[in-house]
C-alpha positions in Angstrom: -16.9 -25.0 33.1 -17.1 -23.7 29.6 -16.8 -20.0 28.0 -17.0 -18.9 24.7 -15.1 -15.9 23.5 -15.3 -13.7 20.2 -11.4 -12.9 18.5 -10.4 -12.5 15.2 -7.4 -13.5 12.7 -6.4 -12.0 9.8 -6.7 -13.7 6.3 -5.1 -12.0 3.1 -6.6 -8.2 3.2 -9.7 -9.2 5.5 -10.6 -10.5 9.8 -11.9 -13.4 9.8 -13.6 -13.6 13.1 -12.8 -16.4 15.2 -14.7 -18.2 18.2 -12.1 -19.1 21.2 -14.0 -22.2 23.4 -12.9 -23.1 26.4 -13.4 -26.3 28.4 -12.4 -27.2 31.7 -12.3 -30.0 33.2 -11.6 -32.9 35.6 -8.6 -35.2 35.0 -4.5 -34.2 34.8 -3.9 -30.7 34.6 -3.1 -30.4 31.0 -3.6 -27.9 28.2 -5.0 -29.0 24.2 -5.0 -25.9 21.5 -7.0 -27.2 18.3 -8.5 -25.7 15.9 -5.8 -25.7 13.5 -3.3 -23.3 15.0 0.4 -22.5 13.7 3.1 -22.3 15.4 2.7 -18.9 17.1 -0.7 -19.7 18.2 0.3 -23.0 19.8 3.1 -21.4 21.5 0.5 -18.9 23.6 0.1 -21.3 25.9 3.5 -21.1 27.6 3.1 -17.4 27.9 -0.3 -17.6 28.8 0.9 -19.9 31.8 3.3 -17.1 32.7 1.3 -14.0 32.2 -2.1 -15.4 33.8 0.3 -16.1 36.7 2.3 -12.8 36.9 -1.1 -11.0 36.8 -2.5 -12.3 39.7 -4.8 -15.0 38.0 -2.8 -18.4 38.0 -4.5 -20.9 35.3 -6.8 -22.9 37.1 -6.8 -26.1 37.6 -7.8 -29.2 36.2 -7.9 -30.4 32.2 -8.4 -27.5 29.6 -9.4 -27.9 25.8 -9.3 -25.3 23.6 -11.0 -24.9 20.3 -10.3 -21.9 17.6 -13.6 -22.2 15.2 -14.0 -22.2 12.3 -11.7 -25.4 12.8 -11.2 -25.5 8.6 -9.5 -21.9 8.9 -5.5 -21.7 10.0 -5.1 -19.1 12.9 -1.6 -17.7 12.9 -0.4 -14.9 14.5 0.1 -13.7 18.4 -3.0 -12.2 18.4 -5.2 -14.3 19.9 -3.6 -14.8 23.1 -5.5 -12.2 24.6 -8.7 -13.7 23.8 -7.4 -17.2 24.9 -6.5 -15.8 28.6 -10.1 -14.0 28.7 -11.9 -17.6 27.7 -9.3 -18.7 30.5 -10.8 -15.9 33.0 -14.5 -16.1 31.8 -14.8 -20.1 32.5 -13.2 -19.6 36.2 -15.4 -17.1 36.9 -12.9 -14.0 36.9 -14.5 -12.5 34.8 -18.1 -11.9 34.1 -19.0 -13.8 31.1 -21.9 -10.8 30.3 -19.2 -7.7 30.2 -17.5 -9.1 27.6 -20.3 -10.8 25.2 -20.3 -9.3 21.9 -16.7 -7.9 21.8 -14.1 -9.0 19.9 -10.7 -9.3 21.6 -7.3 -9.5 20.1 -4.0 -8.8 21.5 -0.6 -10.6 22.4 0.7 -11.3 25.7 4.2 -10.9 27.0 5.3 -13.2 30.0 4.8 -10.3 32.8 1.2 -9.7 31.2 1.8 -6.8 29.5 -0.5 -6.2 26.4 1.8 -6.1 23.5 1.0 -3.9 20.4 -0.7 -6.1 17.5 -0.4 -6.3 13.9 -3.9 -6.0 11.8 -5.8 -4.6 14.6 -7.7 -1.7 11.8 -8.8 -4.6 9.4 -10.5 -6.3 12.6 -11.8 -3.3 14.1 -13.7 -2.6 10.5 -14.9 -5.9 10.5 -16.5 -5.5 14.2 -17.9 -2.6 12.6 -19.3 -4.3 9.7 -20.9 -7.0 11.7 -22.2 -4.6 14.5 -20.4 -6.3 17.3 -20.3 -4.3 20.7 -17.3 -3.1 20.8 -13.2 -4.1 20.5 -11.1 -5.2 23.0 -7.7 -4.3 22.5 -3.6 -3.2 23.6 -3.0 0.7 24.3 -0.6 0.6 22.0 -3.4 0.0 19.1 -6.1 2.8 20.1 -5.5 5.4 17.9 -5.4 2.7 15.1 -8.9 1.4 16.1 -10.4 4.5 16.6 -10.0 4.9 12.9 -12.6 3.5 12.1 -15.9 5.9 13.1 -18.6 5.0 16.0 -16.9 1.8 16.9 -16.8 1.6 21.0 -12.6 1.2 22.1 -11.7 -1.1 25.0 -8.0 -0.1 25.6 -5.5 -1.3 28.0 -2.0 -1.6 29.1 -1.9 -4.9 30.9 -3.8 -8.3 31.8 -4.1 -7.2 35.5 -6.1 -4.3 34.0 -8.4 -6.2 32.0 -9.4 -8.7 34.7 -9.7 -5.6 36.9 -12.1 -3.9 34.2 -14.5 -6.8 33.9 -14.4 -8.7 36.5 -17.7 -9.3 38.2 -19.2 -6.6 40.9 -17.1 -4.1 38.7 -18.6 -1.3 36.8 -18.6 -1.2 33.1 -15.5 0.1 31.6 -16.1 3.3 29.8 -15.2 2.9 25.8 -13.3 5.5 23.6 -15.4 6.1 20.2 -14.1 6.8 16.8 -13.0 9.0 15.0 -9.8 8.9 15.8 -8.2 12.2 17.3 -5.8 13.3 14.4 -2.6 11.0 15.1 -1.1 11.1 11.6 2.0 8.5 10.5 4.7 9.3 8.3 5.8 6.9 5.9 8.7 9.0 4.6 11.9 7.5 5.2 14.0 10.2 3.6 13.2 13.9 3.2 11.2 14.3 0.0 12.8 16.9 -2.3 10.8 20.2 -3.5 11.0 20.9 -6.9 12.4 24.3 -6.5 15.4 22.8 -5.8 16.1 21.2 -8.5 18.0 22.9 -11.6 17.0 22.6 -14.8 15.2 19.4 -16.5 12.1 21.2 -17.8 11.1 18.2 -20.0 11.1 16.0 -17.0 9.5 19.0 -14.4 6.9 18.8 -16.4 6.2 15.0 -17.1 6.1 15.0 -13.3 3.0 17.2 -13.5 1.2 15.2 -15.5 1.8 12.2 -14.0 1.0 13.4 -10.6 -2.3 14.9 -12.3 -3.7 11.7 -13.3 -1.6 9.0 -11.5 0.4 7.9 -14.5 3.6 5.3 -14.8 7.1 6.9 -15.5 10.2 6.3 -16.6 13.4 8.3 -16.4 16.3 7.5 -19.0 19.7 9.3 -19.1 23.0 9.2 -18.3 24.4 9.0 -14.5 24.2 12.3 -12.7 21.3 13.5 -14.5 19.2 13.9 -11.6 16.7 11.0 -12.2 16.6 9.8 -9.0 16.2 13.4 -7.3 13.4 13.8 -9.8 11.5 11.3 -8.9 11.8 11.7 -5.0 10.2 15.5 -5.7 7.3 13.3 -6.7 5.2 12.8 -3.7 5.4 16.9 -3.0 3.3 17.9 -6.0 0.7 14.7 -5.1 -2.5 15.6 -3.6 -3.1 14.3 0.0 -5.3 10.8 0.8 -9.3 11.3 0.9 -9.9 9.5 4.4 -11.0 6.4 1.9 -7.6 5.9 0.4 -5.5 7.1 4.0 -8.3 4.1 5.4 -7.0 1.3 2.3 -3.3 2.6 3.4 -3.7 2.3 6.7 -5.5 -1.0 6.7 -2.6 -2.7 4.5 0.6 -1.6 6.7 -1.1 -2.6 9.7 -1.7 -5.9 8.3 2.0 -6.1 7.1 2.8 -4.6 11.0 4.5 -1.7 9.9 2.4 0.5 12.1 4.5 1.8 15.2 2.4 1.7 18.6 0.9 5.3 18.9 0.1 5.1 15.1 -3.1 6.6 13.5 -4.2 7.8 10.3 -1.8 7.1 7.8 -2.0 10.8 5.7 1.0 10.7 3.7 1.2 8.9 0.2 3.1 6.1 0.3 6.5 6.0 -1.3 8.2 2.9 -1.5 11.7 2.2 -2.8 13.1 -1.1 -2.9 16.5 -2.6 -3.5 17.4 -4.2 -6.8 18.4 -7.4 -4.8 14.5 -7.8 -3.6 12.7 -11.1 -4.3 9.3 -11.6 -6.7 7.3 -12.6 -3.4 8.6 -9.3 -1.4 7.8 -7.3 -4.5 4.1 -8.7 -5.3 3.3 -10.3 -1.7 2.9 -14.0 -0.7 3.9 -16.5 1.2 2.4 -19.4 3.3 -0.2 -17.1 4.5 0.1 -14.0 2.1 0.6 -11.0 3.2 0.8 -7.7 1.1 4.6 -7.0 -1.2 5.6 -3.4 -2.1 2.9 -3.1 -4.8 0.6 -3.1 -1.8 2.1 -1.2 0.1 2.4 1.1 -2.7 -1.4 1.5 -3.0 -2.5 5.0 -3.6 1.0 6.1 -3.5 4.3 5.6 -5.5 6.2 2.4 -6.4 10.0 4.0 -7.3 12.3 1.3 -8.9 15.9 3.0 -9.5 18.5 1.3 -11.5 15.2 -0.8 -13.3 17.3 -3.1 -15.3 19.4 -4.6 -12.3 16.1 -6.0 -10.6 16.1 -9.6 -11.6 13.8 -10.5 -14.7 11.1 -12.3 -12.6 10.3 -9.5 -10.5 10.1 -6.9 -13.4 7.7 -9.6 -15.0 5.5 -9.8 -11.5 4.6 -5.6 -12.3 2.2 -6.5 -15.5 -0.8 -8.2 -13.5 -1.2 -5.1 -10.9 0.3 -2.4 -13.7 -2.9 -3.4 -15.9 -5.6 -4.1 -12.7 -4.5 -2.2 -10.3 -4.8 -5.5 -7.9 -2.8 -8.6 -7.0 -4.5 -11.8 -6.9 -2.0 -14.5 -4.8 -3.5 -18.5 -4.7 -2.5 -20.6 -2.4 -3.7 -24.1 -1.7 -5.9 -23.3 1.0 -7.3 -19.6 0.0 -7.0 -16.6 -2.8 -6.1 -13.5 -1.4 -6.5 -10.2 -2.8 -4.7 -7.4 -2.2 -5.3 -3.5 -3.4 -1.8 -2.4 -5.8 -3.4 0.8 -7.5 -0.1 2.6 -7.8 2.0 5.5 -10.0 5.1 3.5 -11.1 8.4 5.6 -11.7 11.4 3.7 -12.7 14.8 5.1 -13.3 17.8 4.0 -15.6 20.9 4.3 -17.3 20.9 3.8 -21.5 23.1 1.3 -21.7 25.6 -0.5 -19.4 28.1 2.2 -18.9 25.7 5.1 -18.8 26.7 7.4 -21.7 25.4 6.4 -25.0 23.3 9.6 -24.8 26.3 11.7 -22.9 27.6 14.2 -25.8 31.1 14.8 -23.2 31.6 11.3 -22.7 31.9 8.2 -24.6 29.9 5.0 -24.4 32.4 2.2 -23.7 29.2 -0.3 -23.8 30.2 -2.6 -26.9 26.6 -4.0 -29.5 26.1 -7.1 -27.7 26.4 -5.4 -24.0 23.9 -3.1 -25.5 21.6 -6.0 -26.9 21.8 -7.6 -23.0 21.1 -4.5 -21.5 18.0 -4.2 -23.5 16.7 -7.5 -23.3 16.5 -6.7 -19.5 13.3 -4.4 -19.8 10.2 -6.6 -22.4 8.0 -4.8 -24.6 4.9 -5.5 -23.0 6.2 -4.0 -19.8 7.5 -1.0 -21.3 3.9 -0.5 -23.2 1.9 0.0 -20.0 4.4 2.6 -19.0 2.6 5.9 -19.9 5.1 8.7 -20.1 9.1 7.8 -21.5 11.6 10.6 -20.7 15.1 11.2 -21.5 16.8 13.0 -19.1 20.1 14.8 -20.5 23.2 16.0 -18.6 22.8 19.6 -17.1 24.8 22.1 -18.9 27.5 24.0 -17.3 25.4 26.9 -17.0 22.8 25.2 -15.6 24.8 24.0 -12.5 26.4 27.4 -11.9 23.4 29.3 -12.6 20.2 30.2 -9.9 17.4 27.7 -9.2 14.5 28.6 -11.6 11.8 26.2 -11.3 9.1 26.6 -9.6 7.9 25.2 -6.2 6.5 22.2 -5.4 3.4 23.7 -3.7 2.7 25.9 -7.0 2.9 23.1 -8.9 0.7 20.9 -6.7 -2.2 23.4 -6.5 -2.2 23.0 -10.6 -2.4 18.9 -10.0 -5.2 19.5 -7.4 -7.1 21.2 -9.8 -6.8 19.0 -12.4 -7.6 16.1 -10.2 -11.3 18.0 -9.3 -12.0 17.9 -12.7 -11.6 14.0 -13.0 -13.8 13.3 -10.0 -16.3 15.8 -10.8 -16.0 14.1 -14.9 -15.5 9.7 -14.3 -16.7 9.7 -10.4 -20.4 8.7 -11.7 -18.7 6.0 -14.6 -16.7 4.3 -11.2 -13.1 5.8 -11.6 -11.6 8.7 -10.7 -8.2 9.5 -12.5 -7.4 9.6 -16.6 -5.0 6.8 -16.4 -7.7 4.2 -14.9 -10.3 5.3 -17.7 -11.2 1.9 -19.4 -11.0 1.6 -23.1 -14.6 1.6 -23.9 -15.3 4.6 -22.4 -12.2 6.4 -24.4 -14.6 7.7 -26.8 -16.8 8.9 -24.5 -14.6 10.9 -22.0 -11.7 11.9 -24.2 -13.1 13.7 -27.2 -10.5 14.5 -29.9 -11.2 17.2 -32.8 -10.7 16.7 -35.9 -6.8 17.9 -36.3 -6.1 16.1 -33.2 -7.1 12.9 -34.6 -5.6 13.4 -37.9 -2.1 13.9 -35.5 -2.5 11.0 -33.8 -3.4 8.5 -36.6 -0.4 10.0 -38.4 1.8 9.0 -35.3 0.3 5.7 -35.1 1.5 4.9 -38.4 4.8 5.8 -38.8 5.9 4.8 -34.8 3.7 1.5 -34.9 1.5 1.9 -31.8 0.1 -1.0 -30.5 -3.4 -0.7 -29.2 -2.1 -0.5 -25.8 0.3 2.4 -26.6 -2.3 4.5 -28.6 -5.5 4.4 -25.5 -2.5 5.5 -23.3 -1.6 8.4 -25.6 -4.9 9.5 -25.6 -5.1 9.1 -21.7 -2.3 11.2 -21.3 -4.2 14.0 -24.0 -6.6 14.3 -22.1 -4.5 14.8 -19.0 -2.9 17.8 -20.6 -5.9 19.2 -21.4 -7.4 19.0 -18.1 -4.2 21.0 -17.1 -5.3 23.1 -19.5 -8.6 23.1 -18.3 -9.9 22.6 -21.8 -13.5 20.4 -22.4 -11.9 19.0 -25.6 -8.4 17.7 -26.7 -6.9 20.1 -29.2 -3.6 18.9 -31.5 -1.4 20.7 -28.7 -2.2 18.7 -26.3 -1.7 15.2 -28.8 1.9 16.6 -30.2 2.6 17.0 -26.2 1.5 13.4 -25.3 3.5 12.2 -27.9 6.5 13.7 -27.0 6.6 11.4 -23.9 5.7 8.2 -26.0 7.8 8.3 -28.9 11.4 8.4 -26.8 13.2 5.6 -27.1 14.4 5.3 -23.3 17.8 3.5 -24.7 18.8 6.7 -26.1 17.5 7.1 -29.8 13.9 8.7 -30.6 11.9 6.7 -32.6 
């Protein structure tokens, strides 16, 4: 008796899709998984014993072989059990081998025979899609995750017995769902976001938070402790405009891969705002591992990557953000495979000036002494600081300004002015294959960001006397002509240079330039 059955296993951001072969046989009862399996897989077939048998369909008898092809690939992952127990079903004639040609199945068992919730199940259900495969077999708990994807044909259930029941022969076809998925949105906030209206003061900073939000570029907050840096930056995501279903579809796709998707889950809809612990490792930050799987750049994508406290992450990990900071990918090599992963993301970093916090404090003094100072800086390299677009200095609040009424204005004002600016982008670089200012490549600078003639006298003045590197200036001219899309001007004028300038020529240690 033999029975081939069509799964799927994930490999860095894509499904690979995988063909489960079963052969059974005379001899001693006896089961052989090859194919190159790990761990996980090879343990399926202790809970395969006990789930066939606690769902009414004991493994049959006799010798059973096994093969996961391609047999070059490594499966890993509880995924395939499901499809194993079908192959199981299909060659003892439980199940009619015709119902389930053409679908891919993928789920994990549990010893009872319950269909556990999957990690990755998105990624395979677009690949079913891209090969035009039937349909997707799959747990409850993943339905509104595969019905993400539009037109493909939904197999969901609960439990083995319900499968078997489903598609076994003289049964009528099960009915599928079908895409698109009904609007079951996730929420990746962890904390309640903070609206701008709430916070007093900070004007210069308000505002670098507009443009950054308006064209997606890096930040970093400077000043002493209490400033509000960290408050600042958590307004963030408030004035961002929500995912396009193609970005929600990239977000979506990566945390199910990482399993970060709750059963129930759909459409991710909420940017992404990740905020990681100083004490985090260079693999958790840019992904890896035996098999990689994304880091927090990853799941960053289209979204925010928050570092507080930026000078007590260890050196290596602060080192890892160049490769993705300049692509807007991370590429991770192992000795079996390359995996890509997506990391286009607005990097905000916060931080004191020095050690102690108040070398820029004019009620307190700096207790730091040179060489503390020296370490301290050392912390942060130049070239990492030189793809960061925007340097701000955030003072200490007055007295008045912590007694006095909230004057900023809200979030959702503010927002509608980033929207706007953002349809001006698309409708400008969407035909040159980017969107936003600060992914605008440097041979098209000339092109899109136009500069009269004062502006450019401004800026070739500045890049004299502060010693721009070639880097430092495109970004300054980036950020130009972010201003002046808030402006909703055609051309840079010198106002909106002597702005962008403002937020490059701090010196994030304290001292302008």
């Amino acid at each position: 008796m033999f029975a081939k059955i069509l799964s799927a296993t994930i490999t860095g951001f894509d499904a690979a899709p995988i063909q489960v072969e079963t052969d059974i046989s005379g001899g001693l009862p006896g089961m052989t998984l090859v194919g190159l399996p790990d761990t996980s897989v090879n343990e399926s077939r202790e809970r395969l014993r006990a789930a066939l048998k606690n769902s009414g369909s004991p493994l049959p008898a006799g010798r059973i072989t096994i093969n996961l092809a391609p047999a070059d690939l490594r499966k890993e992952g509880s995924g395939l059990d499901l499809a194993i127990a079908v192959s199981l079903l299909v060659a003892d004639g439980v199940i009619a081998p015709q119902k389930v040609d053409g679908l891919v199945i993928v789920g994990e068992l549990s010893l009872n025979g319950e269909i556990r919730h999957t990690r990755g199940v998105l990624p395979i259900a677009l690949m079913a899609c891209q090969h035009k495969l039937k349909g997707i077999v799959i747990p409850n708990g993943n339905c509104d995750e595969a019905l993400v994807v539009p037109g493909i044909a939904v197999f969901a259930f609960s439990t083995l017995a319900e499968l078997v029941a489903a598609f076994s022969d003289g049964s009528s076809a099960p009915l599928p769902l079908r895409g698109a998925a009904p609007e079951a949105e996730t929420d990746l906030a962890t904390f309640s976001h903070v609206d701008l209206e709430t916070i007093k003061g900070q004007a210069f900073a308000r505002r670098a938070l507009e443009i950054a939000a308006a064209a997606g570029h890096n930040l970093i907050f400077s000043g002493p402790p209490g400033a509000g840096k960290t408050l600042l930056a958590r307004a963030l995501p408030t004035i961002l405009p929500p995912l396009s279903f193609e970005e929600a579809l990239d977000v979506t796709r990566i945390y199910s891969i990482k399993g970060l998707l709750p059963p129930g889950s759909g459409l991710i809809r909420t940017r992404p705002f990740r905020d990681p612990h100083h004490t985090i490792s260079d693999i958790a930050m840019i992904g890896g591992g035996r098999l990689p799987t994304p880091g927090e750049v990853s799941l960053a994508h289209h979204g925010v990557l928050f570092l507080d406290e930026l000078p007590e992450f260890p050196k290596s990990v602060i080192e890892v953000l160049r490769e993705p900071l300049t692509t807007g990918h991370v590429s991770i090599s192992r000795a079996n495979q390359t995996s890509v992963f997506p990391a286009q993301f607005m990097f905000v970093a916060a931080m004191n000036p020095c050690p102690c916090g108040f070398s820029t404090d004019p009620l307190k003094n700096c207790t730091c002494t040179a060489r503390q100072q020296q370490q301290y800086r050392q912390k942060l390299s130049g070239p990492l600081l030189d793809r960061i677009d925007l340097h701000v200095h955030v003072p200490r609040l007055a007295p008045e300004e912590l007694v006095g009424k909230k004057t900023g204005e809200p979030s959702a004002k503010v927002r509608k002015r980033v929207e706007k600016a953002r349809k001006i982008q698309i409708k400008r670089n969407q035909k040159l294959g980017f969107i936003l200012n600060s992914q605008i490549p440097s041979r098209k600078l000339g092109e899109i960001c136009r500069l009269c003639p004062d502006a450019t006298a401004i800026l070739l003045a500045a890049a004299r006397k502060f010693g721009l590197s070639a880097r430092g200036y495109d970004k300054i001219i980036r950020v130009a002509r972010t201003i002046a899309d808030l402006d909703n001007k055609r051309d840079i004028l010198p106002t909106h240079v002597a702005e962008a300038l403002q937020f490059r020529t701090q010196d994030i240690f304290g001292q302008n330039n």
